[in-house]
N, C-alpha and C positions, 0 to 999 in steps of 0.2 A: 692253212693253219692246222696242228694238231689237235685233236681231241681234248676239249677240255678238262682239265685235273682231276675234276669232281666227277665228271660223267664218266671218266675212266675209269675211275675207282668205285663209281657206282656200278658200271657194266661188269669189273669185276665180281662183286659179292650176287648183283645177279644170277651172273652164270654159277657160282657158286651152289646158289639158291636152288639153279634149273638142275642141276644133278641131284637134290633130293626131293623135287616135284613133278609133276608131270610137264611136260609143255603144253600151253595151251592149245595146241591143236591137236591132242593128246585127249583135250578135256571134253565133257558134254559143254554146249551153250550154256546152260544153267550155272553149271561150275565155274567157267572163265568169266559170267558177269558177275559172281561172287568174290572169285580172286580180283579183276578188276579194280570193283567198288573196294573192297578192303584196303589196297593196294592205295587208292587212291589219301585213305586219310594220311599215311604214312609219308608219302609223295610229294603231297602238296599242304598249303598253308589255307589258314581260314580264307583269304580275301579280305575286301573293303567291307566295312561297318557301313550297306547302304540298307533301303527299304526294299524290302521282297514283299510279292502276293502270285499264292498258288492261282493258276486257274485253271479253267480246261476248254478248248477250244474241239467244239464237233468238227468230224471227219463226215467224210462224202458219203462213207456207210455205214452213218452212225455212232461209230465210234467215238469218244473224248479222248481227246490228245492230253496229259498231263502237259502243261505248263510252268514255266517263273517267269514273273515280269520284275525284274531287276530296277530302280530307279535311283541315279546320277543326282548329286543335290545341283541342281541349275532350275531355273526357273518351266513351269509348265505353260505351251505343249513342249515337251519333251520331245528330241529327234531319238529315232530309235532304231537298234541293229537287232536285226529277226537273227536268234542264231540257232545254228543245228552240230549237235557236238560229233567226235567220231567216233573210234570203235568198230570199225569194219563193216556197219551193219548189224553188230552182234552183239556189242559191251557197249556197256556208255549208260548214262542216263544225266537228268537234270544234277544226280549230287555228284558226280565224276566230273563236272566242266562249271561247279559254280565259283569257284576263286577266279576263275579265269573270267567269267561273267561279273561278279562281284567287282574286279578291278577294273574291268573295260567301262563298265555304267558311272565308275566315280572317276575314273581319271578324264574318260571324254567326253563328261560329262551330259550325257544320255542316261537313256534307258534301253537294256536287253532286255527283250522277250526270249527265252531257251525254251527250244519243243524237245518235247520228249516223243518223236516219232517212235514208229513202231519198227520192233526188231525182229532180225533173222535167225531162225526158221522159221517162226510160228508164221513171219509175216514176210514172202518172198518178194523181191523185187517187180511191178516197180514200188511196192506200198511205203516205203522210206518216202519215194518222191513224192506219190500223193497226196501223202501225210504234208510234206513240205509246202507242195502247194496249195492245198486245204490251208494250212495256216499263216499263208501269206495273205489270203484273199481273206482271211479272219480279221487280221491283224488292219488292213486296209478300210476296212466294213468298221470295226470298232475301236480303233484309233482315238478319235476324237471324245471316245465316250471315256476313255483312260488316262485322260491326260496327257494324250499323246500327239505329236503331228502330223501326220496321215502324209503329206507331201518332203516331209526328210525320214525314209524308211529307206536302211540301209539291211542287207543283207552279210549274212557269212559262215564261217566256219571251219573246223580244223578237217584235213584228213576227209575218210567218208562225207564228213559234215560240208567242207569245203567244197567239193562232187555236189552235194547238193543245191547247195548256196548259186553258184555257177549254172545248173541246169535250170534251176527257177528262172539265171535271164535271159539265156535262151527258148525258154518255155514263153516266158513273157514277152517278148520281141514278135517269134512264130504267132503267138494270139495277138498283137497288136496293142498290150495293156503297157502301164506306164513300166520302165525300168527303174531298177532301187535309186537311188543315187553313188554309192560306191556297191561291190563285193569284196570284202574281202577274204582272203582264202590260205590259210595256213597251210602248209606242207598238203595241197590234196591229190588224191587220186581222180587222174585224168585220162588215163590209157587202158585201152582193151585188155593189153599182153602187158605184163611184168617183164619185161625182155632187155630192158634199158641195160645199158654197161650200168647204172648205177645200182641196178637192181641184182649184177651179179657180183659187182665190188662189195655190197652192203649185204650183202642175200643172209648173213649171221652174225649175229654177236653184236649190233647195234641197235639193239630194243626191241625192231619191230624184224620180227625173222619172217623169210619168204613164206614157210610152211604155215605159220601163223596166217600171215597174208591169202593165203591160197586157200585154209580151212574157211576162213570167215566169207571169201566170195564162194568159195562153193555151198555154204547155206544160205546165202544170200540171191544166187540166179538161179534161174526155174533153168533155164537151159544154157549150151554154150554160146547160142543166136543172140544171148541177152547180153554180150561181151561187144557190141557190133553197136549197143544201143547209147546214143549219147547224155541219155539220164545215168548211167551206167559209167559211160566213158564221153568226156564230152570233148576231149580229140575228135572222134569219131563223127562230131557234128560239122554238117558240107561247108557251111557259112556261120561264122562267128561276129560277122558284122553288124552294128547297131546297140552292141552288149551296155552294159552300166560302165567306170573304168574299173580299174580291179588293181588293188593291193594284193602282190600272191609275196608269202615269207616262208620260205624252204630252209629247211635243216642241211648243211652241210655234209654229214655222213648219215642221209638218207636216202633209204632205196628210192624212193617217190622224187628225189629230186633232178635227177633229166628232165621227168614228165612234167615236173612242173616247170620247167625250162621253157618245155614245149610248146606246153600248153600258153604261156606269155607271149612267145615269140607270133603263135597264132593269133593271137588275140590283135596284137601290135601290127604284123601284116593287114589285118581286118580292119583296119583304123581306128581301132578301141585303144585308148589312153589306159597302158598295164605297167604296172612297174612292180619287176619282180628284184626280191631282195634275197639273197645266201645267207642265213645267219652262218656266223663258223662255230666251228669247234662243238657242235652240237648235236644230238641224233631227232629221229622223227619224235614228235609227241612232246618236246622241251614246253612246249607252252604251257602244260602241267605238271611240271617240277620243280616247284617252285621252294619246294626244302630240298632240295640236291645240288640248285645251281643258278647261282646268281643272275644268269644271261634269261630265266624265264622272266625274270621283274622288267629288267630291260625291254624285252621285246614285247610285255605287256602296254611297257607306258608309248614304244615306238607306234605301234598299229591302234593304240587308245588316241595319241595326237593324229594320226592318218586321219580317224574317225572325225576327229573334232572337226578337221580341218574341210572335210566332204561336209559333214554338217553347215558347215560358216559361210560353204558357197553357196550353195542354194537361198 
C-alpha cells in the first residue's frame, strides 16, 4: 500500500520544517525534549475524558519515578497495562503518550499506569530498565491498594518503550516471577545493529531518521558491548521461551519494521503465542498522531480490544 495521503503531505511540510531547524540529532537532549513535547500538542488530540492520579513510585536508588495512573470506567479491580512510552531513551514523558494512554484505559476499558522512567544521558543504560522493573514490582506490591487487580497486569509500549515492556518478560521468566498476561509492543526496537533492508529503505524522510536513531542510542549505551545486551536488544536474548503472548503492531514504512518481524517470528519459534500486525500506509510513531491521520484512532481502538480481550481470559 502506498503512503498515506495525510502522512505524505505531513512528511512533506516536515521536511520543509527540517530546512529551517536544526535536526534533532543536531540538538542538545534538553532541546529535542522540548521540540518533542511541543510538538506533541500540535500532533496529537486531547484523548478520553477518563480519571487521572499523579503518583510516584520509588526506585531501587531512591529515586521517585513520576507516575499516571489512567482509569477506564468498568467496574474495580481494575485490570491494568504498565506502560512505558518511547522516544529513544531521550524525549518522551508522561504528557507526549497521554492521549494515547487516555484512549487505551476508556476503550479496554482498564486502567494505564505510564512511568515516566528515567532518561538519556543524565541516566545511561541499563537505568530505563530498572526503572521499568522497579515499577512493575511496584505496581504488583500495590495493586490491590489502587483499585487495581494485581493477577490481570498487562504490560507495553511504543518504540524504546516497547524494548522495555518485552525485557521485563524476559527478566521475569529468568527470575522465575509471574509473567504479565499480554505485552504488547508497538513498532519496537529489538536489534542490536540498525542494518535491516528496512532500515536502509527507510533510513530518511519517514519520521524517524537513522541519524536521529543513532544520536539517541549513543546517549543512551555506556559502551558498544551494551549493543550485545538483551534489555538493550532483546533479539539478542539466547531463549525467548516461556514469554507472556505478545501483540507486536509495526508501521509499514518503518525502519524498525524487519526487526520487529524478527523479533515475532522468534517469539513464535519459542512457542510464545505472538501475532504481529503491518499497519499500512503508515510511518513509526502513528500511534500519536492522531490530528494527522485517521489510522492512529483506528489502531488505538484495534490494540484497546487486544487488551480487552487478554483481560476477559484470565
Amino acid at each position: 500500500m502506498p503512503l498515506h495521503p495525510d502522512l505524505e503531505a505531513f512528511l512533506e511540510l516536515a521536511a520543509l520544517g527540517d530546512q529551517k531547524r536544526r535536526a534533532m540529532s543536531a540538538m542538545t537532549p534538553a532541546e529535542a525534549r522540548a521540540v518533542y513535547d511541543a510538538a506533541t500538542q500540535a500532533l496529537d488530540g486531547p484523548g478520553s475524558e477518563v480519571d487521572t492520579e499523579e503518583l510516584s513510585i520509588p526506585a531501587r536508588d531512591g529515586h521517585q519515578l513520576a507516575a499516571r495512573l489512567y482509569r477506564g470506567s468498568a467496574p474495580a479491580p481494575l485490570p491494568v497495562l504498565l506502560y512505558f512510552h518511547g522516544g529513544g531513551y531521550v524525549v518522551g514523558g508522561l504528557d507526549s503518550h497521554d492521549s494515547l494512554c487516555r484512549d487505551l484505559a476508556q476503550e479496554a476499558g482498564c486502567a494505564v499506569l505510564a512511568i515516566d522512567y528515567r532518561l538519556a544521558p543524565e541516566h545511561k543504560f541499563p537505568t530505563a530498565f530498572l526503572d521499568a522493573e522497579d515499577a512493575l514490582a511496584w505496581l504488583r506490591a500495590n495493586a490491590s491498594s489502587l483499585g487495581l487487580d494485581p493477577a490481570r497486569i498487562a504490560v507495553g509500549g511504543d518504540s524504546a518503550g516497547g524494548t522495555l515492556a518485552t525485557a521485563l518478560c524476559i527478566a521475569a521468566r529468568n527470575a522465575g516471577t509471574p509473567q504479565p498476561l499480554l505485552q504488547l509492543l508497538l513498532y519496537p526496537c529489538t536489534s542490536a545493529h540498525q542494518d535491516s533492508a528496512s532500515h536502509q529503505r527507510y533510513a530518511s524522510g519517514f519520521l524517524l531518521e537513522q541519524q536521529t536513531l543513532q544520536w539517541m542510542f549513543g546517549h543512551y549505551l555506556r559502551q558498544p558491548a551494551d549493543r550485545a545486551d538483551w534489555r538493550f536488544a532483546p533479539l539478542e536474548a539466547p531463549d525467548l521461551a516461556g514469554l507472556a503472548p505478545a501483540v507486536i503492531l509495526l508501521a509499514e514504512f518503518d525502519p524498525l519494521v524487519d526487526e520487529g518481524h524478527a523479533y515475532a517470528r522468534r517469539l513464535q519459534a519459542a512457542g510464545v503465542a505472538a501475532e504481529a500486525v503491518t499497519w499500512p500506509g503508515v510511518v513509526h510513531d502513528f500511534g500519536r498522531l492522531g490530528n494527522v491521520v485517521d489510522e492512529t484512532a483506528r489502531m488505538r481502538t484495534h490494540i484497546a480490544t487486544a487488551l480487552a480481550r487478554a483481560f476477559q481470559r484470565n
